[in-house]
C-alpha positions as CSV (number, residue, x, y, z in Angstrom):
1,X,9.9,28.6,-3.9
2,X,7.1,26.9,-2.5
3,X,6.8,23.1,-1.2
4,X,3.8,21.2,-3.2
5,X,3.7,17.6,-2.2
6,X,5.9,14.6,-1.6
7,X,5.2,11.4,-4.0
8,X,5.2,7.7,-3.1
9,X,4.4,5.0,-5.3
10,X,1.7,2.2,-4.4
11,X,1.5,-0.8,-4.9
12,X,-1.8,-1.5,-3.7
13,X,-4.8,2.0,-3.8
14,X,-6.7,0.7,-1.6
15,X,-4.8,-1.0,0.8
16,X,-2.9,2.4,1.3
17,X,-5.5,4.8,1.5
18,X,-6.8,2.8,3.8
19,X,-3.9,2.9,5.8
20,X,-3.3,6.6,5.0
21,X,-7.3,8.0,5.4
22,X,-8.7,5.7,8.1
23,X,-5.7,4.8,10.3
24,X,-3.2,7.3,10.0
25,X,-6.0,9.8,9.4
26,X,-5.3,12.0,6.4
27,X,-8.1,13.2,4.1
28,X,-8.2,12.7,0.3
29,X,-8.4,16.3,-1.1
30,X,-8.1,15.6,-4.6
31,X,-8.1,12.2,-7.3
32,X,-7.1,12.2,-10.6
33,X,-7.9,9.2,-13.3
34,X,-5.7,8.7,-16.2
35,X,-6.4,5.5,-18.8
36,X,-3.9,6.6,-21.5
37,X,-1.3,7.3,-18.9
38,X,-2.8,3.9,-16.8
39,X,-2.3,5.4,-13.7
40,X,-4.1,7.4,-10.6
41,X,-3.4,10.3,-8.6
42,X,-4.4,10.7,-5.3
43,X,-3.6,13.4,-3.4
44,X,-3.8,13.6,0.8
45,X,-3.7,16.5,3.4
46,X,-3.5,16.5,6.8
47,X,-6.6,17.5,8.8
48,X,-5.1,20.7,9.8
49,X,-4.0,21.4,6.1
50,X,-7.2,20.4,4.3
51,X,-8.9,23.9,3.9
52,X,-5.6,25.5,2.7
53,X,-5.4,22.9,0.3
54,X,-9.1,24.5,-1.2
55,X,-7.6,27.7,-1.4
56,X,-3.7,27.6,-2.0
57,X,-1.2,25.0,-2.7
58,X,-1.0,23.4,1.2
59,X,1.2,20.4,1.3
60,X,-0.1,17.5,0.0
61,X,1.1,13.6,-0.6
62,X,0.2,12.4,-3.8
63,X,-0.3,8.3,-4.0
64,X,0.8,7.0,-7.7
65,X,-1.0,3.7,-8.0
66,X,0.4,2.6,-11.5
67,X,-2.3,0.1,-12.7
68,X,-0.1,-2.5,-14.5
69,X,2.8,-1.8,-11.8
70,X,2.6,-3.4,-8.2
71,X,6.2,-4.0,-7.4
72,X,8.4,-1.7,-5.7
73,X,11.0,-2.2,-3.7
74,X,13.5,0.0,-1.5
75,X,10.7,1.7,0.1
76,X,13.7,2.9,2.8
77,X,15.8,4.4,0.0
78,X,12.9,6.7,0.1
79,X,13.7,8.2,3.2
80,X,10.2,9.1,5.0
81,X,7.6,11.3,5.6
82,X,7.3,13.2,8.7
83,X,4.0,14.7,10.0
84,X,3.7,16.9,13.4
85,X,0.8,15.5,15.8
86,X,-0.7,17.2,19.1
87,X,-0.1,13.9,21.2
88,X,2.7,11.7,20.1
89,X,1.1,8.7,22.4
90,X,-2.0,8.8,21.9
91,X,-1.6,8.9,17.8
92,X,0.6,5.9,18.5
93,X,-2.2,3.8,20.7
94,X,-4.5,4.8,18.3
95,X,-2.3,3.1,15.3
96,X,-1.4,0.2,16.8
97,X,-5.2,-0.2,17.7
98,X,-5.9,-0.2,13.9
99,X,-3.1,-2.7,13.7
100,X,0.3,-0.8,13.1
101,X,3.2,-1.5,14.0
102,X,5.0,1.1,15.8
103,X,8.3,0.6,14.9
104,X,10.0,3.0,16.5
105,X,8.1,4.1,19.8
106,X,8.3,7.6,21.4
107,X,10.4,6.6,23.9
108,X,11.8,10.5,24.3
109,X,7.7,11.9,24.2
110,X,8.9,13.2,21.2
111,X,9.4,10.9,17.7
112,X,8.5,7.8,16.5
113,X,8.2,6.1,13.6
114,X,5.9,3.5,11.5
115,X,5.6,2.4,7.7
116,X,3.0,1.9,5.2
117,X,2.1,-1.2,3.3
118,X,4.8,-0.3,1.0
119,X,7.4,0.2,3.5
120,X,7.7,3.4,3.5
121,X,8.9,5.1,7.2
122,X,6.8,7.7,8.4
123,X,8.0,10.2,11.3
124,X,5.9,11.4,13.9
125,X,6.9,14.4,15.9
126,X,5.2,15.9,19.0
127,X,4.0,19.2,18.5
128,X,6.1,22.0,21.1
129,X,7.8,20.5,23.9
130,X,8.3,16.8,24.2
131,X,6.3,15.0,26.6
132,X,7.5,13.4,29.8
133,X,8.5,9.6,29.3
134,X,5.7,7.2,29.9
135,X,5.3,3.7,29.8
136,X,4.6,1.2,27.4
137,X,6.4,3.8,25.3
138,X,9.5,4.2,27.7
139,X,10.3,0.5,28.0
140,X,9.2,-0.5,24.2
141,X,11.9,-1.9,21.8
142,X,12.1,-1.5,18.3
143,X,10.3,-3.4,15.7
144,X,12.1,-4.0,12.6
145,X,13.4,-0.7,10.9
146,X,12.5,2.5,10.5
């Protein structure tokens, strides 16, 4: 068995990839156009994960921006995604410098969590060991849910 992607629907393609590619910093490996079907594909690997995605079947998120569909709702019934990152707070100050709302903040040096547009939660986790509590992290409530 091998893991291929995970699939959200969107209801907006551009608002999320620019969410997904230019804040949260994935790279579009792969697009797929389909008129009869009305929909596109778009499929997303991490930085680390983008060269294995040339050569084998890396994991991937696909985007399914369903042209005459823009309403979803439940985005939390989804669960969420969860992505590893070398530094936990500075991935967080660089999101909410692009605007995003940490909802969770890494309190613990270790998780937090945000959403897309579509209010979907995303995890992030710190790479190896947790890091030491700092502030604003330490002292940082929550913002909505995650």
């Amino acid at each position: 068995m091998e893991y291929l992607h995970t699939m959200v629907r969107v209801s907006n393609l551009d608002q999320s990839l620019d969410f997904f590619c230019n804040k949260f910093g994935l790279v579009e490996v792969r697009r797929m156009e389909n008129e009869k079907g009305r929909y596109t594909l778009v499929f997303l690997a991490a930085p680390d994960d983008v060269e294995k995605s040339k050569t084998s079947r890396a994991p991937l998120l696909e985007l399914t921006y369903n042209w005459d569909e823009h309403e979803y709702s439940g985005g939390r019934n989804f669960g969420h995604l969860a992505y590893r990152v070398d530094d936990i707070y500075e991935t967080c100050r660089k999101l909410m410098d692009a605007g995003v709302t940490i909802n969770r903040p890494p309190r613990d040096g270790n998780m937090a969590f945000i959403k897309t547009p579509d209010n979907i939660s995303i995890e992030l986790l710190q790479r190896g060991e947790p890091k030491p509590p700092q502030e604003p992290w330490a002292s940082m409530p929550n913002t909505g849910t995650w």
